[in-house]
N, C-alpha and C positions, 0 to 999 in steps of 0.2 A: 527307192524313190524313183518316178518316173522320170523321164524329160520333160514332163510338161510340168511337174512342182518345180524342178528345179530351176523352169525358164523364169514364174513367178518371185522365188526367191530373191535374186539378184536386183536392185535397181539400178539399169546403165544408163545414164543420164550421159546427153551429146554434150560435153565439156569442150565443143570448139568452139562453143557458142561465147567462152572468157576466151581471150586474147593470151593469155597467162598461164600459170596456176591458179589452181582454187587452194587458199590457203585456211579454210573452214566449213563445214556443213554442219544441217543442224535440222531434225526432223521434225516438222510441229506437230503440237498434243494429238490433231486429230488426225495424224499417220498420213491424208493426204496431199499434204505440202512439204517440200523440200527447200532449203533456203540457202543457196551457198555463193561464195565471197571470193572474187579475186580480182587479181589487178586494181584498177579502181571503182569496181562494178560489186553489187548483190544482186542475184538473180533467183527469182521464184518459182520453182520448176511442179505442174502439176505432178505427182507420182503414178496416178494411173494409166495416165498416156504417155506421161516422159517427154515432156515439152515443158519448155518456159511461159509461162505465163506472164511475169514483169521484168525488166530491170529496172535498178535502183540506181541512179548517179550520185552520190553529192558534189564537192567540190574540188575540182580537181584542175592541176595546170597540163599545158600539152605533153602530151608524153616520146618521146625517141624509143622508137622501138628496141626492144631488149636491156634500158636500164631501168631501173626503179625509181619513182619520182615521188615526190611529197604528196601524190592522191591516192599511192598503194595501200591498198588495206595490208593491215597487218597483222589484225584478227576480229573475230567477226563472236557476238551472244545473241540468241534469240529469247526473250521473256519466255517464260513456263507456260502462259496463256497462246502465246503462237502471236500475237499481237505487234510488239516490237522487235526490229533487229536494232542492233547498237553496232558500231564498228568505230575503230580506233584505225588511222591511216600511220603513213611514215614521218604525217607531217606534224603527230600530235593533234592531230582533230579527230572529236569523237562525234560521231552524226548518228540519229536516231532517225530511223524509217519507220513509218506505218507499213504493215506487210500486205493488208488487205489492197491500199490505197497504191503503195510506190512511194505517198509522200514523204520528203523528207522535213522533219515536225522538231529537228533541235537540232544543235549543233554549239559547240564548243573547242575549245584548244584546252588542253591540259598541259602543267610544265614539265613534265616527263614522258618519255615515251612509253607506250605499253604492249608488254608482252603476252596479256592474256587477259581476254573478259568473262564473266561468268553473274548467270543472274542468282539469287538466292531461291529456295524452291518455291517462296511463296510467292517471289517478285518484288519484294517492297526495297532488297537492297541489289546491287551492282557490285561487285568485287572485281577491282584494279588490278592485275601483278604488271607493279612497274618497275621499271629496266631503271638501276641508278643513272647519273649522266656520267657522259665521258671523262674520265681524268678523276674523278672523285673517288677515294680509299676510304674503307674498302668499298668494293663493290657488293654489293649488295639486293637482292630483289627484294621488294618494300611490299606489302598487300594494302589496296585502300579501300573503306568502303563508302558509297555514293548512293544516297536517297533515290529509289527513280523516281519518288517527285520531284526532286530538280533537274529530272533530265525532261521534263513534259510538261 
């Protein structure tokens, strides 16, 4: 393999651009879009130039550098279509973005925190892994699943 396939291969994406870590990435269908999640930001990064093209805010309170706050994303799903990101923060809010747009098109609070989101292939559901709460025996991880018509 030359050096010049191998430069191809790799995508390095300038991640100083999050303040954080990125705690999720997600490649959409049509290979040129990259979608990834940290702190309390999503951010849309072309892949053939390797620039960001949007960031995403939802809601979020001021942050003290170096702790975690109730706007942290906690994990981040992109729909099969490339269309919506979903994210789940620390604060129990799940916000729904347009990826074309930046806009942010839903939002909600769940009563549990969530450890993982995941769309179904065809899109029509959301799969939950949510974290039991604190103090409650046993503990347990729960899976739930959610229409994404009622996240739209």
């Amino acid at each position: 393999m030359t050096k010049q396939a191998v430069a191809h291969t790799w995508l390095k994406l300038d991640a100083d651009n999050h303040t954080d870590q990125v705690v999720s990435l997600a490649v959409c269908p049509d290979g040129r879009t990259v979608v990834s999640a940290g702190e309390c930001t999503v951010r849309v990064w072309d892949a053939a130039t390797r620039k960001p093209i949007r960031q995403m805010l939802g809601h979020t309170d001021p942050r003290i550098d170096g702790e975690f706050d109730e706007g942290t994303i906690a994990c981040m799903a992109l729909s099969p279509d490339g269309r919506w990101v979903v994210t789940s923060k620390l604060s129990q809010r799940i916000e729904v973005f347009d990826v074309e747009t930046g806009n942010l098109v839903a939002a909600f609070k769940h009563p549990d925190a969530l450890r993982s989101l995941a769309f179904s292939p065809d899109g029509r559901w959301l799969a939950l892994a949510v974290r039991s709460r604190l103090g409650v025996a046993p503990c347990r991880a729960r899976v739930q699943l959610l229409s994404t018509r009622a996240l739209i």
